[in-house]
C-alpha positions as CSV (number, residue, x, y, z in Angstrom):
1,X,96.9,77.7,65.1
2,X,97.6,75.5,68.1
3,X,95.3,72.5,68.0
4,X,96.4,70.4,71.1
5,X,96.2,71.6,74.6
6,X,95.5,75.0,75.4
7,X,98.5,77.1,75.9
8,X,97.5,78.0,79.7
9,X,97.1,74.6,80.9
10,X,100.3,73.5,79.0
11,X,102.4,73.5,81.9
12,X,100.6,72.1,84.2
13,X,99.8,69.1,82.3
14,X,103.8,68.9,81.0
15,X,105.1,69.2,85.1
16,X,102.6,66.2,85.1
17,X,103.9,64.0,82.8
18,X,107.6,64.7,83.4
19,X,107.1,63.3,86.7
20,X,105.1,60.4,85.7
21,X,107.6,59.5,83.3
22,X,110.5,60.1,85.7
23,X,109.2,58.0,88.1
24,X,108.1,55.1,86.1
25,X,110.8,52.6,87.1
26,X,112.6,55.1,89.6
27,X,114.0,52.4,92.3
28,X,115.5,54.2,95.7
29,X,119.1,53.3,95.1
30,X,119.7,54.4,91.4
31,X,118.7,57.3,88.8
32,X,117.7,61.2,89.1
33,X,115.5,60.4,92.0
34,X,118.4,58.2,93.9
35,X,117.2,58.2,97.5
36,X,113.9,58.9,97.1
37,X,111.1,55.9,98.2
38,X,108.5,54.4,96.3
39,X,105.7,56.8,95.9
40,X,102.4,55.6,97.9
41,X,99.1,55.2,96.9
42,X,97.7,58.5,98.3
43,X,100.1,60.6,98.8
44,X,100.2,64.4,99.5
45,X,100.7,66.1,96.0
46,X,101.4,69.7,95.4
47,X,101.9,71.8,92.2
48,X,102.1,75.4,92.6
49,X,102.9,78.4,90.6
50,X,104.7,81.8,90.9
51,X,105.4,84.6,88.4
52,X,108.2,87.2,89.2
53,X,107.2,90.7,88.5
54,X,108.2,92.1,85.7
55,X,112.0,92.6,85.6
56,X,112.5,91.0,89.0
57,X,112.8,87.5,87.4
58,X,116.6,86.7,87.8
59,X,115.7,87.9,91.2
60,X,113.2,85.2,92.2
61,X,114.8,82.3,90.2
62,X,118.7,83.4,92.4
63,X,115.9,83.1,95.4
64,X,114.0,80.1,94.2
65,X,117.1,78.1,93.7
66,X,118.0,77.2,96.8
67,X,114.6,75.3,97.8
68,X,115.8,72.8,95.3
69,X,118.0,71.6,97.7
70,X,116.8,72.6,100.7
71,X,113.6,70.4,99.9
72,X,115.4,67.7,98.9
73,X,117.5,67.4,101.9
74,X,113.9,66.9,104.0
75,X,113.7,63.1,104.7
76,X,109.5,64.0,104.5
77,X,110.0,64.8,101.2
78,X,109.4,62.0,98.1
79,X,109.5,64.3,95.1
80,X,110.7,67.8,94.1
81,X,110.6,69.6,91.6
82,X,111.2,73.2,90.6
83,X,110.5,74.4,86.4
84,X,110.6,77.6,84.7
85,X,108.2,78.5,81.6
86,X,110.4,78.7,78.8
87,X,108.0,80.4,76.9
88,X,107.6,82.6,80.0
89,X,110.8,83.3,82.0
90,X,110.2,84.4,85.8
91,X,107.3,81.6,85.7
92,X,107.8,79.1,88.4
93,X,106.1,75.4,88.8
94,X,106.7,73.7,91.8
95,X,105.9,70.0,91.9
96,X,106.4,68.2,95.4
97,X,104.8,65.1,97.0
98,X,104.8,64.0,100.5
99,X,103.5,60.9,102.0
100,X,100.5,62.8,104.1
101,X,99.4,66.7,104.2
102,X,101.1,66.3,107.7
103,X,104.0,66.1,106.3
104,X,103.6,69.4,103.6
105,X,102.2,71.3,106.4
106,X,105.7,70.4,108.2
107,X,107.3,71.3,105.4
108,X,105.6,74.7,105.1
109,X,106.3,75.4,108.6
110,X,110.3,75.2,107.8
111,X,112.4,78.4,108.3
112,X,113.6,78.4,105.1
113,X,110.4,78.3,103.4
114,X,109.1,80.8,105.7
115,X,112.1,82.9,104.8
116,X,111.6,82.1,101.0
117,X,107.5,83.2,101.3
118,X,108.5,86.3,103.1
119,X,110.4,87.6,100.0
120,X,107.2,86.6,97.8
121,X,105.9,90.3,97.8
122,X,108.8,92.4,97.0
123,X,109.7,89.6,94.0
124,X,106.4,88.0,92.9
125,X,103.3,89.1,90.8
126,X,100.3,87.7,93.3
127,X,100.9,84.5,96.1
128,X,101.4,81.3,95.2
129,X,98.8,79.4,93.2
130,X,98.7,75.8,94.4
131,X,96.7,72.7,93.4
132,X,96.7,70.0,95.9
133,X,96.5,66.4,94.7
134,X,96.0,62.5,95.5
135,X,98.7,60.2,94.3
136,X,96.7,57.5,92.0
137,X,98.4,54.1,91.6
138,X,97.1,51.6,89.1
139,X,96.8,49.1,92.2
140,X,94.3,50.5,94.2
């Protein structure tokens, strides 16, 4: 019997605190997150969710992939992150942060991320969940 945090909300909260840990320390010059810049107060957060359909999972990961860098590569972009359930393969957690919604909505508007939604119904069970978030800093 599972005591701690319910099984559904498990990885939302862990894609939470991955990143908080990752980027405790993170400086722009040196680690995982080399290049990326401090994270401000109020930023545009985004963590989203997508579940392959049944037996198209390797599918939608070998078309998922490629955001990875892709995303990266976008000087708007701070953070990004792409996770699989392991519990649940074919289970996709996005976590991203921009400086404004602005800058998402730029993001969103990119060929390649039109291209990657466009493939959503043939390989995914359901749209894309998101949760959009604020950037807390102990500071402010």
């Amino acid at each position: 019997m599972n005591r701690g945090i319910p099984r559904c909300a498990a990885p939302w909260l862990f894609a939470l605190l991955i990143v908080a840990a990752d980027m405790k320390g993170v400086e722009a010059e040196e680690g995982p997150g080399k290049g990326y810049v401090a994270i401000p107060h109020g930023a545009y957060s985004v963590v989203a969710e997508v579940r392959a359909k049944p037996g198209r999972e390797a599918e939608l990961r070998a078309a998922t992939l490629p955001l990875i860098a892709q995303v990266r590569s976008d000087p708007k972009n701070l953070v990004y992150f792409l996770q699989e359930d392991r519990e649940a393969p074919g289970r996709f957690i996005f976590y991203e942060i921009f400086a404004s919604r602005e800058d998402f909505e730029a993001h969103n508007a990119m060929p390649y991320v039109k291209d990657w939604f466009a493939k959503l119904p043939d390989l995914a069970d359901g749209g894309v969940t998101v949760r959009r978030l604020e950037i807390l800093t102990p500071s402010q």
